[in-house]
CHARMM-style PDB file with segment names, atoms N, HN, CA, C and O in Angstrom:
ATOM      1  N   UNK     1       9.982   1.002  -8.437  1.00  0.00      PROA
ATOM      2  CA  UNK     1      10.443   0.686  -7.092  1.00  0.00      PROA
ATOM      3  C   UNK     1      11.888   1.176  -6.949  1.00  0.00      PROA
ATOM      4  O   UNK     1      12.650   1.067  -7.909  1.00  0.00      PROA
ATOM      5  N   UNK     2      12.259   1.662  -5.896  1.00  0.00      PROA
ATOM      6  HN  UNK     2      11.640   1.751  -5.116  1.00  0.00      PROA
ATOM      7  CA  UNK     2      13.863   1.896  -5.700  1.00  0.00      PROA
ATOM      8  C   UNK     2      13.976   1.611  -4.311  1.00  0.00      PROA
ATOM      9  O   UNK     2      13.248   1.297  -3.369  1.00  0.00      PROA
ATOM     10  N   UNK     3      15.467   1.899  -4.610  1.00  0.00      PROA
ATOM     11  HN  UNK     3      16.058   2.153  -5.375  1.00  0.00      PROA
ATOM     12  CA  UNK     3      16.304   1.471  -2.843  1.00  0.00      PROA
ATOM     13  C   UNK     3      15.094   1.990  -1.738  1.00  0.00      PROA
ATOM     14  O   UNK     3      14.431   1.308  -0.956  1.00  0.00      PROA
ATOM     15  N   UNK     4      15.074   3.395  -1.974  1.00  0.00      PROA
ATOM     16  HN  UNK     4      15.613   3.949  -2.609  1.00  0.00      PROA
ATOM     17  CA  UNK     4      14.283   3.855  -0.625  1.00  0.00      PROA
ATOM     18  C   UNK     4      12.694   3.522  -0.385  1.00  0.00      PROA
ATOM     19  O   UNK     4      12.052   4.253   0.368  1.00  0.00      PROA
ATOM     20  N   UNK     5      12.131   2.516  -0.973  1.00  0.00      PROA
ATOM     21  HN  UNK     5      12.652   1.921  -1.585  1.00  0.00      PROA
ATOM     22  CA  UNK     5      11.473   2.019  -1.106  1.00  0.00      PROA
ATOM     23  C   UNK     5      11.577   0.475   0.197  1.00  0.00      PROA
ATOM     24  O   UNK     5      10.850  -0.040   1.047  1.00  0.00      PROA
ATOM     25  N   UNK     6      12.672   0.317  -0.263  1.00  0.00      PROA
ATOM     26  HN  UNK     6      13.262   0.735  -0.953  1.00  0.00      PROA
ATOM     27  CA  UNK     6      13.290  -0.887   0.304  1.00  0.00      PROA
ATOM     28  C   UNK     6      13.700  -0.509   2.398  1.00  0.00      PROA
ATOM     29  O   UNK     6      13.506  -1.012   3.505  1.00  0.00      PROA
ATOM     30  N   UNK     7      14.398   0.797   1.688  1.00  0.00      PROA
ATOM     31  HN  UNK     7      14.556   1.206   0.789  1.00  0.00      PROA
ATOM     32  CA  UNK     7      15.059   1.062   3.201  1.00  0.00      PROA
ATOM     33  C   UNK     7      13.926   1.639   3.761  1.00  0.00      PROA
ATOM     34  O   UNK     7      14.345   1.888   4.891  1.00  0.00      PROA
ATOM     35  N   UNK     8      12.368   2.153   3.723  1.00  0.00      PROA
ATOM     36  HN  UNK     8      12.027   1.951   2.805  1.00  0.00      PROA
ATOM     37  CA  UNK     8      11.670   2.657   4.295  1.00  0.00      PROA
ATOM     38  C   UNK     8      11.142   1.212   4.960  1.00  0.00      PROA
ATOM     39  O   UNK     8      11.390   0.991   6.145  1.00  0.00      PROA
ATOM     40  N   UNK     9      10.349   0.160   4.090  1.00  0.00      PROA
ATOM     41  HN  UNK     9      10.148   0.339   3.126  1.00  0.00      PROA
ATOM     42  CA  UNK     9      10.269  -1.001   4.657  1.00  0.00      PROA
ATOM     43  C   UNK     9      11.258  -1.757   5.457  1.00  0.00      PROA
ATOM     44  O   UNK     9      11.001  -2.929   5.733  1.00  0.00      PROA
ATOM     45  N   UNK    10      12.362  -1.213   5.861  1.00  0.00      PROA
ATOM     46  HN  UNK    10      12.570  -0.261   5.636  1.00  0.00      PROA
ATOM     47  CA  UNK    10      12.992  -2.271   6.129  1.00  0.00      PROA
ATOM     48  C   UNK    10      13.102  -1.650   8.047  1.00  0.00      PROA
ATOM     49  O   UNK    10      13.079  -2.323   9.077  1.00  0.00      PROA
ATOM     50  N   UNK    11      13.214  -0.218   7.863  1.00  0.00      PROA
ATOM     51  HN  UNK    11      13.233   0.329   7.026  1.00  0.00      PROA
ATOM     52  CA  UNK    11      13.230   0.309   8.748  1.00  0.00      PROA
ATOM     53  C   UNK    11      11.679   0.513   9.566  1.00  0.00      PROA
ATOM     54  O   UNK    11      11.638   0.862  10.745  1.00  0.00      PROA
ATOM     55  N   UNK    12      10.700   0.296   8.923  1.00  0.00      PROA
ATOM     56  HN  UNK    12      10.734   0.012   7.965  1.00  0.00      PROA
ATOM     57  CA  UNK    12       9.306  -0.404   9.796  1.00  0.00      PROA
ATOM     58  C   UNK    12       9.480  -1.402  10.413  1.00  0.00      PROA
ATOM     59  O   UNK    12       9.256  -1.521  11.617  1.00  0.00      PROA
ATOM     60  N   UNK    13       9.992  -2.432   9.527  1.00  0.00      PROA
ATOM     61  HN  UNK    13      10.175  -2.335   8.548  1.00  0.00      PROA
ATOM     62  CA  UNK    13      10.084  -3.593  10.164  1.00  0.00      PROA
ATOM     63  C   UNK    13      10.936  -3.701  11.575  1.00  0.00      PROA
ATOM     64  O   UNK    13      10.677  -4.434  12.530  1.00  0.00      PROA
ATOM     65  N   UNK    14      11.834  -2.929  11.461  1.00  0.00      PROA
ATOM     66  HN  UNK    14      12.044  -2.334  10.686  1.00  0.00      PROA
ATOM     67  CA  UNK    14      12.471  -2.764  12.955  1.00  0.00      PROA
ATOM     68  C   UNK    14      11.694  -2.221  14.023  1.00  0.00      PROA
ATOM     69  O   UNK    14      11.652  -2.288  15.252  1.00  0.00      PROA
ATOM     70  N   UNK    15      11.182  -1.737  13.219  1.00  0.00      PROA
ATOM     71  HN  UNK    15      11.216  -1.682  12.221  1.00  0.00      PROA
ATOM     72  CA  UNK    15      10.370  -0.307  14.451  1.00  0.00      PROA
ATOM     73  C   UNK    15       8.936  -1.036  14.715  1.00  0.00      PROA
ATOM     74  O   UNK    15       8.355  -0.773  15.768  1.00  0.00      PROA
ATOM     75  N   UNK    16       8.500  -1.713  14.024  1.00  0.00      PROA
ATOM     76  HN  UNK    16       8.972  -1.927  13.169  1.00  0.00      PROA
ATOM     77  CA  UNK    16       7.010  -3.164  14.282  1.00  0.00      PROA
ATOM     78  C   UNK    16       7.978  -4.095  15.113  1.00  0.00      PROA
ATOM     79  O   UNK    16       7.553  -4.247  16.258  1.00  0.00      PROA
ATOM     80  N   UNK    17       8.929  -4.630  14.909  1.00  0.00      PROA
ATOM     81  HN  UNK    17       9.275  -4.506  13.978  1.00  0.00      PROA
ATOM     82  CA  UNK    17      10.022  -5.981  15.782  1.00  0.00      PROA
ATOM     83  C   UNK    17      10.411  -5.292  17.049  1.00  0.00      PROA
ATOM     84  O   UNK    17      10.848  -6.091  17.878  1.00  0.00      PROA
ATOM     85  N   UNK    18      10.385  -4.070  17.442  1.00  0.00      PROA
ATOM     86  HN  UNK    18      10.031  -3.421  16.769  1.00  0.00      PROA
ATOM     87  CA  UNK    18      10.878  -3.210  18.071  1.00  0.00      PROA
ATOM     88  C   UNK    18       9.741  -3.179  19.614  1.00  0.00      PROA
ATOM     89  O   UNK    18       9.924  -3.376  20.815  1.00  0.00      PROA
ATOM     90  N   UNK    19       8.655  -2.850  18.824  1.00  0.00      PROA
ATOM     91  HN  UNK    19       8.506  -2.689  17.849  1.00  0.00      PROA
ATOM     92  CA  UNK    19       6.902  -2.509  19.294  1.00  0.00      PROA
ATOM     93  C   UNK    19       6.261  -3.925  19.817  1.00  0.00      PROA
ATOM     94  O   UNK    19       5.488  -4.129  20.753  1.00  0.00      PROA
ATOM     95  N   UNK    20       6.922  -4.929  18.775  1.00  0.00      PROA
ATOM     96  HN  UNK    20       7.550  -4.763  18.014  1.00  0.00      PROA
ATOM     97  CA  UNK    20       5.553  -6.196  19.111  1.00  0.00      PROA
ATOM     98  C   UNK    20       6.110  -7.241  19.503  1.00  0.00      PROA
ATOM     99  O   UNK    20       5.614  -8.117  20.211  1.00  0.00      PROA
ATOM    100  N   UNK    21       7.759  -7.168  18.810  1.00  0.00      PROA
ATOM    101  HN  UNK    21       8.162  -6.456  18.235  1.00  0.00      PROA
ATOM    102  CA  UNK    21       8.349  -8.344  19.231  1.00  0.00      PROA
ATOM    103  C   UNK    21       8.861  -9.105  17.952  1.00  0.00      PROA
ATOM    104  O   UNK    21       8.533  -8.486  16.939  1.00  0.00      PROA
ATOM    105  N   UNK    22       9.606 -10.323  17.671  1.00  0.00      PROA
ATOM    106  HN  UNK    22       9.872 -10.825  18.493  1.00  0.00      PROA
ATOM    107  CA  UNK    22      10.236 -10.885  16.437  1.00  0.00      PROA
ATOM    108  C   UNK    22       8.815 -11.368  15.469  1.00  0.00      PROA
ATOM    109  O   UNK    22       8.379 -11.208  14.329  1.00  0.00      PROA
ATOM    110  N   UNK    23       8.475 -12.001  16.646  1.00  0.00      PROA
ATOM    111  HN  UNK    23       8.829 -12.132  17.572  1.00  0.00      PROA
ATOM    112  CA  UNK    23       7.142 -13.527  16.171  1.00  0.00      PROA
ATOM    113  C   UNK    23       6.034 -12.752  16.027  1.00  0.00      PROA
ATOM    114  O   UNK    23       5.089 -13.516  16.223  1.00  0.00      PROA
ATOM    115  N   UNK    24       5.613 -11.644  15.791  1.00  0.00      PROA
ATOM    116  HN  UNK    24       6.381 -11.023  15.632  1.00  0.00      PROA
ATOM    117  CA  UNK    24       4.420 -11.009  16.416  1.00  0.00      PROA
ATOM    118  C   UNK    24       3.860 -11.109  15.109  1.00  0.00      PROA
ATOM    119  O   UNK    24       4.726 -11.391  14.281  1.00  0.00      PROA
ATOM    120  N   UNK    25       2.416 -10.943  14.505  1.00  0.00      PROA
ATOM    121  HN  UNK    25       1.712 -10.713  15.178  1.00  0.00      PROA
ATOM    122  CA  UNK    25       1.756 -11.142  13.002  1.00  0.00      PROA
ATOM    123  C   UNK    25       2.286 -10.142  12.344  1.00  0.00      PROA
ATOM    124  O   UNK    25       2.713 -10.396  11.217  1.00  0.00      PROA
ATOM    125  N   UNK    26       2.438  -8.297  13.031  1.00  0.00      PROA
ATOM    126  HN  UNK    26       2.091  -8.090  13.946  1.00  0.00      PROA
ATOM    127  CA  UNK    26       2.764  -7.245  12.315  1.00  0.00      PROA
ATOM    128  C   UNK    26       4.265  -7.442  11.918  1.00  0.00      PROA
ATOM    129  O   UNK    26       4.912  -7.034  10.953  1.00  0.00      PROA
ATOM    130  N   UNK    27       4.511  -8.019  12.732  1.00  0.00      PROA
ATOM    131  HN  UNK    27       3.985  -8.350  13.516  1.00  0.00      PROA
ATOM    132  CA  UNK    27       6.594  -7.871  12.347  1.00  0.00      PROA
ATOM    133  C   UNK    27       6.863  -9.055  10.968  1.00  0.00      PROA
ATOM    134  O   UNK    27       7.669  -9.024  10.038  1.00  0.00      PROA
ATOM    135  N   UNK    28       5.798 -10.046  11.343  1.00  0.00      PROA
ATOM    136  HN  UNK    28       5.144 -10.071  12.098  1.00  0.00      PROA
ATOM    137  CA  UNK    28       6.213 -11.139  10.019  1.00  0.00      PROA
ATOM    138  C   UNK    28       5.596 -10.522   8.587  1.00  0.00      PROA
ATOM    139  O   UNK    28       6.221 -10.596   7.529  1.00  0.00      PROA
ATOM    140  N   UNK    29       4.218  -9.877   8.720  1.00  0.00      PROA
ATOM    141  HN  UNK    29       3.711  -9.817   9.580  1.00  0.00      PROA
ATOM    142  CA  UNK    29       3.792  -9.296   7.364  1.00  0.00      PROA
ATOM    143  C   UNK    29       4.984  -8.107   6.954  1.00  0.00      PROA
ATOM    144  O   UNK    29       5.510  -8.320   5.862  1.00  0.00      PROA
ATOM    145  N   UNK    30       5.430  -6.989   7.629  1.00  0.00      PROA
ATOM    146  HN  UNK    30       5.002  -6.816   8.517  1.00  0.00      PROA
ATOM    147  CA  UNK    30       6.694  -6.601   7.464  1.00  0.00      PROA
ATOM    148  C   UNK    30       7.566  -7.244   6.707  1.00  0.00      PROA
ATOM    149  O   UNK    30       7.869  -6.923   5.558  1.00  0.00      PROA
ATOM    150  N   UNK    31       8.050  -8.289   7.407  1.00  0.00      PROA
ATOM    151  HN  UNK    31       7.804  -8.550   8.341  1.00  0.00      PROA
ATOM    152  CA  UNK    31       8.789  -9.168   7.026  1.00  0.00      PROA
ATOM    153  C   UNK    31       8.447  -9.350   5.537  1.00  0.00      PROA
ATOM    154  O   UNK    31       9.169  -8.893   4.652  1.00  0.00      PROA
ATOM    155  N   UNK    32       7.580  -9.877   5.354  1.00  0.00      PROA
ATOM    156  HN  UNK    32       6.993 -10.249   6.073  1.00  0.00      PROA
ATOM    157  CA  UNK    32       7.518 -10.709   4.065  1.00  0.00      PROA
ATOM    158  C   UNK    32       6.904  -9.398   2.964  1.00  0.00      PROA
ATOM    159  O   UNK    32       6.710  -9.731   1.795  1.00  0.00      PROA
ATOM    160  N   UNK    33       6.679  -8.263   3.281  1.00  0.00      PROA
ATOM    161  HN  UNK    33       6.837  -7.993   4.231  1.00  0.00      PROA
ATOM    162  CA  UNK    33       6.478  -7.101   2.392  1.00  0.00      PROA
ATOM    163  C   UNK    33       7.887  -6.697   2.061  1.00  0.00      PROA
ATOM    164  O   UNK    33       8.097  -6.587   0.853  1.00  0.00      PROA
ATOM    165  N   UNK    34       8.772  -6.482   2.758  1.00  0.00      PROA
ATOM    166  HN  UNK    34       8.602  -6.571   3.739  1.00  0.00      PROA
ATOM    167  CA  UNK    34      10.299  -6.650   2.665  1.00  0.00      PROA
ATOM    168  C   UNK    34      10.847  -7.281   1.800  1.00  0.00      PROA
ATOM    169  O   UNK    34      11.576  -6.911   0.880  1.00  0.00      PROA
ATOM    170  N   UNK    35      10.395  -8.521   2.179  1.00  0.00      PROA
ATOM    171  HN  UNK    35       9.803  -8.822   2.927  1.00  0.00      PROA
ATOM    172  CA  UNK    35      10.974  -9.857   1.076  1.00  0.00      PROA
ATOM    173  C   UNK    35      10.659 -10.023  -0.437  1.00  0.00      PROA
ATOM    174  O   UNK    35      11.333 -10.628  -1.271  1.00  0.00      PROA
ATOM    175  N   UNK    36       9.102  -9.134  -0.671  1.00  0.00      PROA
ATOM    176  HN  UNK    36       8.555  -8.642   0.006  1.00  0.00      PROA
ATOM    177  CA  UNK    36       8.700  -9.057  -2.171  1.00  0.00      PROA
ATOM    178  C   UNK    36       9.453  -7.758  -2.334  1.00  0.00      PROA
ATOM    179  O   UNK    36      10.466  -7.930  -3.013  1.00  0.00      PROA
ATOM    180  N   UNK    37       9.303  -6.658  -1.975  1.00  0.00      PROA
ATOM    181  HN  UNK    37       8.480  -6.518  -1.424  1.00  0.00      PROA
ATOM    182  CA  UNK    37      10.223  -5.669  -2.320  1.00  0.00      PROA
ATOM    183  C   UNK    37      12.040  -6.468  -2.685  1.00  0.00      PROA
ATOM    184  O   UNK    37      12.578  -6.563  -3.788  1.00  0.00      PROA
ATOM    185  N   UNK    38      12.350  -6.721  -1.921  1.00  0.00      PROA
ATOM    186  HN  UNK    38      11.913  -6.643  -1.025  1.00  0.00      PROA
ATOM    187  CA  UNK    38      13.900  -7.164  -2.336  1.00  0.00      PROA
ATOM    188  C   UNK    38      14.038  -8.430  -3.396  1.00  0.00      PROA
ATOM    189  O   UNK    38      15.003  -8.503  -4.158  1.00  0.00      PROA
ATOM    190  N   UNK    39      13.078  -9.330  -3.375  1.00  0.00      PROA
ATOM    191  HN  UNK    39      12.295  -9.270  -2.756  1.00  0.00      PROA
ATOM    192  CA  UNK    39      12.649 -10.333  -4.889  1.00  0.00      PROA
ATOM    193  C   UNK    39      12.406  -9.322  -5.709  1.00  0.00      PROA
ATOM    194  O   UNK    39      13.213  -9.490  -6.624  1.00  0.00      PROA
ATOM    195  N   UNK    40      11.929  -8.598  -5.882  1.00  0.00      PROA
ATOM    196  HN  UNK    40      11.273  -8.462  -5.139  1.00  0.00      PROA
ATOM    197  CA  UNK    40      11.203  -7.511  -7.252  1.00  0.00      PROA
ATOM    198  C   UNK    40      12.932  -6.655  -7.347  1.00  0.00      PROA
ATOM    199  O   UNK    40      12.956  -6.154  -8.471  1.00  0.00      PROA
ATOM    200  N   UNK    41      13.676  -6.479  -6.946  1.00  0.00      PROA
ATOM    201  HN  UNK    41      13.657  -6.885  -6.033  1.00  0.00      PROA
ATOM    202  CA  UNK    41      14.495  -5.542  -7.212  1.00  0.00      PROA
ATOM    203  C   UNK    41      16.247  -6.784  -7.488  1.00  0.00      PROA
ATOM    204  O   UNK    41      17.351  -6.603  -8.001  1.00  0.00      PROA
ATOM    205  N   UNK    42      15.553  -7.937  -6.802  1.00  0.00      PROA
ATOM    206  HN  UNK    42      14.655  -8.084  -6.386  1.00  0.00      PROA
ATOM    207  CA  UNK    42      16.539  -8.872  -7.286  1.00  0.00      PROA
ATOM    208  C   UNK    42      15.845  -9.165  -8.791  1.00  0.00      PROA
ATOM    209  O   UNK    42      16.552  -8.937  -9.773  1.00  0.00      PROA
ATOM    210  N   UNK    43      14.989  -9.478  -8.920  1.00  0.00      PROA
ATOM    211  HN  UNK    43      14.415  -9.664  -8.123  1.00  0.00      PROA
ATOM    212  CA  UNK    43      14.587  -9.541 -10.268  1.00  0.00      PROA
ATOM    213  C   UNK    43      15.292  -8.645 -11.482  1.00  0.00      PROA
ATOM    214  O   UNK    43      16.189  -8.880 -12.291  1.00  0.00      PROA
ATOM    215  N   UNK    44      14.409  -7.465 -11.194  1.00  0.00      PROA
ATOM    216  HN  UNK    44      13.681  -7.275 -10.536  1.00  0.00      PROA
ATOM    217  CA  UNK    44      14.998  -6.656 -11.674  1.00  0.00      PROA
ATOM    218  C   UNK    44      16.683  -6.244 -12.427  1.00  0.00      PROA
ATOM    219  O   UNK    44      17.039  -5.695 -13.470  1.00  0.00      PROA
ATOM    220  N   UNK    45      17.349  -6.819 -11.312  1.00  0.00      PROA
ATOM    221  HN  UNK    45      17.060  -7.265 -10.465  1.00  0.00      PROA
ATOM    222  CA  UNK    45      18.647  -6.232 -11.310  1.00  0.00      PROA
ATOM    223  C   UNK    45      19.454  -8.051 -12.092  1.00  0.00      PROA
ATOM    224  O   UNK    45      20.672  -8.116 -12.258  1.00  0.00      PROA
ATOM    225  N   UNK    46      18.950  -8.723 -12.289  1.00  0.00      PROA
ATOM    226  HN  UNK    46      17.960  -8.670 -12.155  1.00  0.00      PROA
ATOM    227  CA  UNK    46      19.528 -10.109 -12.923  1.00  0.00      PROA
ATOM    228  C   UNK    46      18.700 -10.534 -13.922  1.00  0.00      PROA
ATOM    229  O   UNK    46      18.989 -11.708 -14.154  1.00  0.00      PROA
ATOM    230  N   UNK    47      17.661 -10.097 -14.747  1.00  0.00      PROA
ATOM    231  HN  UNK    47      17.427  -9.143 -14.559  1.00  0.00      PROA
ATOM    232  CA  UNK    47      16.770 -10.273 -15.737  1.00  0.00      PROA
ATOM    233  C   UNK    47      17.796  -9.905 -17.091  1.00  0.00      PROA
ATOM    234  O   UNK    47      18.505  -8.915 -16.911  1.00  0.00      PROA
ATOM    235  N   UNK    48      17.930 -10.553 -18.322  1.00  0.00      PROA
ATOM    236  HN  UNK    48      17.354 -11.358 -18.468  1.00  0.00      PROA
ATOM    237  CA  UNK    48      18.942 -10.588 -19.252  1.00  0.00      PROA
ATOM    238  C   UNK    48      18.305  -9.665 -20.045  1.00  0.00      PROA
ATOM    239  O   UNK    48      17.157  -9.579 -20.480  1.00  0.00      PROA
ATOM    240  N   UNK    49      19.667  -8.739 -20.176  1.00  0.00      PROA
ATOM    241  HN  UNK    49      20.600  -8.809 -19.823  1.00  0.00      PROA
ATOM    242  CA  UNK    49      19.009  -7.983 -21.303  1.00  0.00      PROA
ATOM    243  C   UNK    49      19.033  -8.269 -22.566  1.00  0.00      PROA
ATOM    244  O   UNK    49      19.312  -9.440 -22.820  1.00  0.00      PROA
ATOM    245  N   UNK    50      18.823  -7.555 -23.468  1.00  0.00      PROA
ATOM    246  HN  UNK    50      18.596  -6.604 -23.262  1.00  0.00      PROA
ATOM    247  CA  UNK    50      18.647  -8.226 -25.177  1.00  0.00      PROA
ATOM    248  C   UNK    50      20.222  -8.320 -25.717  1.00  0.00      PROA
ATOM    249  O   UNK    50      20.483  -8.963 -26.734  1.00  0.00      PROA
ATOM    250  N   UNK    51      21.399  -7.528 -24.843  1.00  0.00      PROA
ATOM    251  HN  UNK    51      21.187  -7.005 -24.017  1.00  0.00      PROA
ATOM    252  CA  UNK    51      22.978  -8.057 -25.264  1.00  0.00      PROA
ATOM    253  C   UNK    51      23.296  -9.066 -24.881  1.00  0.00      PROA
ATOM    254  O   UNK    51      24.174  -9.742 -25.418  1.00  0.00      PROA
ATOM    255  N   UNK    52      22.548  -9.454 -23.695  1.00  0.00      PROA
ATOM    256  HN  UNK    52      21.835  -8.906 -23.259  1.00  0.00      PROA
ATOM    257  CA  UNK    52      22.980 -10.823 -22.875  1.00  0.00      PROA
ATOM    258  C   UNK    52      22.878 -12.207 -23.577  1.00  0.00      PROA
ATOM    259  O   UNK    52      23.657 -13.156 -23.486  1.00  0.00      PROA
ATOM    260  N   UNK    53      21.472 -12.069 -24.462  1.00  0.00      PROA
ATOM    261  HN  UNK    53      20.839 -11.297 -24.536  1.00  0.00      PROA
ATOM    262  CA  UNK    53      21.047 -13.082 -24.370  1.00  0.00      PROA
ATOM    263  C   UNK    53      21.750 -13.373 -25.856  1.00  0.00      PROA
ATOM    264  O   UNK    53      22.310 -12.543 -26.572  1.00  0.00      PROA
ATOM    265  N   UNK    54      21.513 -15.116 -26.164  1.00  0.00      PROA
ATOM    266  HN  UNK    54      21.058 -15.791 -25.582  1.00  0.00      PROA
ATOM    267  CA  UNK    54      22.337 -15.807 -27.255  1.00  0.00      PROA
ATOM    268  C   UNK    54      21.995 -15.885 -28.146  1.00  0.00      PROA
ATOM    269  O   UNK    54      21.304 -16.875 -28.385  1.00  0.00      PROA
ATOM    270  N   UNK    55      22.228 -14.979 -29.137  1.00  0.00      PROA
ATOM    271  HN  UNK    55      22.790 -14.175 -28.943  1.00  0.00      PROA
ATOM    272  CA  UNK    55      22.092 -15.515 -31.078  1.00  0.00      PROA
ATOM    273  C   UNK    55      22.554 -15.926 -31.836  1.00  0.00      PROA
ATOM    274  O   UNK    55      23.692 -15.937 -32.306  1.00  0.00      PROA
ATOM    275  N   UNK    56      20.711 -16.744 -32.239  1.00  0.00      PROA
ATOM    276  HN  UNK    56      19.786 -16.735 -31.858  1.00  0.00      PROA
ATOM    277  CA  UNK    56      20.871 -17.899 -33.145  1.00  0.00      PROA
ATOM    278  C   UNK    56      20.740 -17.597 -34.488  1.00  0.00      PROA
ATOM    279  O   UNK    56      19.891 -16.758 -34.789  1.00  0.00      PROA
ATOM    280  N   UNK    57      21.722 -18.350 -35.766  1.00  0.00      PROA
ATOM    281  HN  UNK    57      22.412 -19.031 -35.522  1.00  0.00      PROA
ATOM    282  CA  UNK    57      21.950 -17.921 -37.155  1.00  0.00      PROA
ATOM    283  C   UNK    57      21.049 -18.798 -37.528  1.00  0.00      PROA
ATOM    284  OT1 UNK    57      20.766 -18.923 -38.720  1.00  0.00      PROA
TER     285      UNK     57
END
């Protein structure tokens, strides 16, 4: 997944909010396809790597 992944969805979603309206079913599934894209890349980007994490003797 990358940014433009993100900014392609994000820029539907305007252009569905644009077409149908805020509340409309297409603008909220948008919505929330958006929202797993940006969870998956928040994930991503705060998941500890193997320097992060704490060792035990």
């Amino acid at each position: 997944m990358a940014r433009k992944d993100i900014e392609i969805q994000r820029k539907n979603m305007i252009d569905t909010a644009r077409k149908y309206g805020m509340n409309a079913t297409e603008t909220i599934r948008c919505s929330q396809e958006l929202d797993h894209l940006l969870n998956q890349e928040l994930k991503m980007n705060t998941a500890p790597s193997q320097d992060d994490t704490l060792q035990t003797n």
